[in-house]
N, C-alpha and C positions, 0 to 999 in steps of 0.2 A: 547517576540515577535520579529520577524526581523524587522529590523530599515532601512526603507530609504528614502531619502528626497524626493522624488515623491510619495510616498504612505501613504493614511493611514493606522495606526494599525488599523488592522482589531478585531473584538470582537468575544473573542472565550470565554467558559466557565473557563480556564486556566486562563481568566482576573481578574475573580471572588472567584475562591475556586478549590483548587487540587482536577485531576479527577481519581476517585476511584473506580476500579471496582466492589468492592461490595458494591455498592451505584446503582446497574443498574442489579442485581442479580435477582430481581423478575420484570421484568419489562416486563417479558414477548415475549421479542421479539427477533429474529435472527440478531447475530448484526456482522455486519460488517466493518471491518477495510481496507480503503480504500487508496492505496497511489499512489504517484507518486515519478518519480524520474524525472533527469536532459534533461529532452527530448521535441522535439517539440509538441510529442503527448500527450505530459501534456494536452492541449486544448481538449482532450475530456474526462475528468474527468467529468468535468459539465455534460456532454451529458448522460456518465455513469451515474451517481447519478439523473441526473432528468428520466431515462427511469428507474427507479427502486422506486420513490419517490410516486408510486400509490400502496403500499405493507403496509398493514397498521401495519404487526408484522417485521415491519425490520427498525434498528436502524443504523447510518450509521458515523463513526466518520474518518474522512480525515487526512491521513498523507502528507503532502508536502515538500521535501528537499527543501534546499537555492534554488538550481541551479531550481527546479522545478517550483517553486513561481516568478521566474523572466517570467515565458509564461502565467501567472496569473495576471495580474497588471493593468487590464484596457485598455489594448492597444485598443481593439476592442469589438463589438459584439460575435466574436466567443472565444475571449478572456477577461470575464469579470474578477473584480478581487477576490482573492479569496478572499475575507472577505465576498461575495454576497454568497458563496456556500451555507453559512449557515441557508440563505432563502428557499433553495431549502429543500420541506416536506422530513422529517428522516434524514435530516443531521444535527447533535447531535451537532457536534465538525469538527473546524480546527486548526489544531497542526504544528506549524512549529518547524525547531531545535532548537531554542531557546529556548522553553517553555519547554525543557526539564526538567532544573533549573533554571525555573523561579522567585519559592520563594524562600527567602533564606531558606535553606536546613538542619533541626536538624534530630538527633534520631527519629525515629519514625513514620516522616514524609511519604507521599508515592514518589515512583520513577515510572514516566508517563512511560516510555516504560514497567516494568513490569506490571505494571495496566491495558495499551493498550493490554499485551500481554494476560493479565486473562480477559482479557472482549470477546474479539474478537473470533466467531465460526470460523473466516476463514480471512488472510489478503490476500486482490487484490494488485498486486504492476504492474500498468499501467500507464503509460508504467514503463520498468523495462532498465535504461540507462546503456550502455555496461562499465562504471565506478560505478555502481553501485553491476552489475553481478560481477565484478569483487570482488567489495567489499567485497559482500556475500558468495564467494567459499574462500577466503584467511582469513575470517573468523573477517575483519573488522567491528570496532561498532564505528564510529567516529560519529553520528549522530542520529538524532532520529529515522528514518527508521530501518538503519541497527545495532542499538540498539536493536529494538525488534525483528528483524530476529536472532541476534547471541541470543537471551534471551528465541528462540520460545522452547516450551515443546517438544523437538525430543522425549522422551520417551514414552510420554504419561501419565507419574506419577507426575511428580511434581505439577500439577492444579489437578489430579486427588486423592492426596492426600496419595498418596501411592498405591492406589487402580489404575491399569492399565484400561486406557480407549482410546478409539480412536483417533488416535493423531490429532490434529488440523491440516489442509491442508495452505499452502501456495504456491497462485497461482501468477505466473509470464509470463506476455506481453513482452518481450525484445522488444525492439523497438533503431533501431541503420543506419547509413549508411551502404550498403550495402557490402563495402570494410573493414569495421567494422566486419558485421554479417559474412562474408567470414573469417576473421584473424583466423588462426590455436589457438590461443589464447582463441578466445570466443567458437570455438568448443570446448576444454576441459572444459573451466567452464562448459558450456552449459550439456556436459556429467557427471558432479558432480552431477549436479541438475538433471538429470534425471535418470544416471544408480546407481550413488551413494545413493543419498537422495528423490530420483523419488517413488510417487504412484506406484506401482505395478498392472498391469490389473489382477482385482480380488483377490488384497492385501490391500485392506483399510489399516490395521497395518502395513504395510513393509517400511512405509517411509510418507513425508509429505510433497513435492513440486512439483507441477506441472508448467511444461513449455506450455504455447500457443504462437505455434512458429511464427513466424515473415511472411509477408506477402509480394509477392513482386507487387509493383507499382511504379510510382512517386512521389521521398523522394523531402521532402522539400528542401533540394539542389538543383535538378532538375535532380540527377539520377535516371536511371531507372532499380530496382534492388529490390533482397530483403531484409530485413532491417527493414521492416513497420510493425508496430504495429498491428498484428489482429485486423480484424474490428471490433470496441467498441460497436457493436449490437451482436455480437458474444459473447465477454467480456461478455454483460450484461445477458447473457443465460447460457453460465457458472457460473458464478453467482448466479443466479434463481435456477440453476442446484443442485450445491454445498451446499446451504441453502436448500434447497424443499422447496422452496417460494411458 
């Protein structure tokens, strides 16, 4: 668990016993893997996960980087802390990077980001922080997130067992300062993820990343630009969309 002297460890399933995706195979339900990454718009994860918490076949396990879990802490009402998520109906699991290797670690054992990656019909990554897009086009796995993005089944065989089946979608909110979202830089990742490794219109199999681009209003800086995380009612319809909730 992440350790800090103003929080408590929060109680995740992780406290208890390794989580394993076929332990959640007949269960019946659409399940979704939910993340965040280092961004102000962490703070509507909650809002996400409670406007989908009335879905009685959908299962809902949260990924949260370090930098994410610091806009999680308690500060506020609109910012409760994340150990409360777990309250919220269908939210299974919260996983931070350290439960990666939690237990100590023999032969045989399971490893959470593959686990996370064979459980999950579809991961959300909202917001998706312009150090994190980054991470994902250069093909880094420094963390639990971007573990199970460099780990996702691009082919569509290896969860399928040989047998080719429809690759699992992973959908991204970038959410960034404006001067950010503008950098020549995040336009090329931005174009990996979508011309490169991009759903194709009316190609289900051509690929498995979707961008829901950035929106422009009043960032939490106080510029007025685009940058902002698609509205998280938007998010929550894609979503709904993506599963056929």
């Amino acid at each position: 668990m992440s350790q800090t002297t103003h929080n408590p460890t929060p109680q995740t399933p992780l406290s208890e016993s390794p989580f394993t995706a076929s332990s959640h195979t007949t269960d019946g339900k659409k399940h979704l893997l939910l993340a965040a990454s280092g961004s102000v718009a962490t703070i509507k994860i909650p809002l996400i996960a409670q406007s989908l918490s009335h879905h009685p076949n959908l299962s809902i396990q949260i990924i949260l980087t370090k930098s994410a879990s610091n806009f999680l802490c308690g500060q506020s009402a609109e910012q409760p802390h994340y150990s409360t998520l777990l309250q919220i109906p269908n939210v299974d699991g919260v996983f931070l990077d350290d439960e990666e290797w939690v237990h100590p670690w023999k032969r045989g054992n399971s490893i959470l980001h593959i686990e996370l990656r064979r459980w999950a019909d579809v991961l959300v990554v909202a917001p998706l922080s312009a150090n994190t897009l980054a991470k994902i086009t250069g093909g880094f796995s420094d963390n639990l997130l971007t573990s199970v993005v460099r780990a996702w089944d691009t082919t569509g065989l290896v969860d399928g067992e040989g047998r080719r089946r429809r690759r699992k979608r992973i959908v991204v909110a970038p959410a960034m300062n404006t001067a950010m979202w503008r950098h020549p830089v995040t336009a090329r990742q931005v174009r990996v993820l979508e011309e490169e490794w991009g759903v194709k219109e009316g190609g289900e199999g051509e690929g498995w990343f979707e961008v829901l681009r950035p929106m422009e209003k009043e960032l939490a800086c106080g510029d007025v630009g685009d940058g902002a995380m698609k509205d998280w009612k938007e998010i929550v319809k894609v979503i709904e969309a993506r599963l056929e909730l």
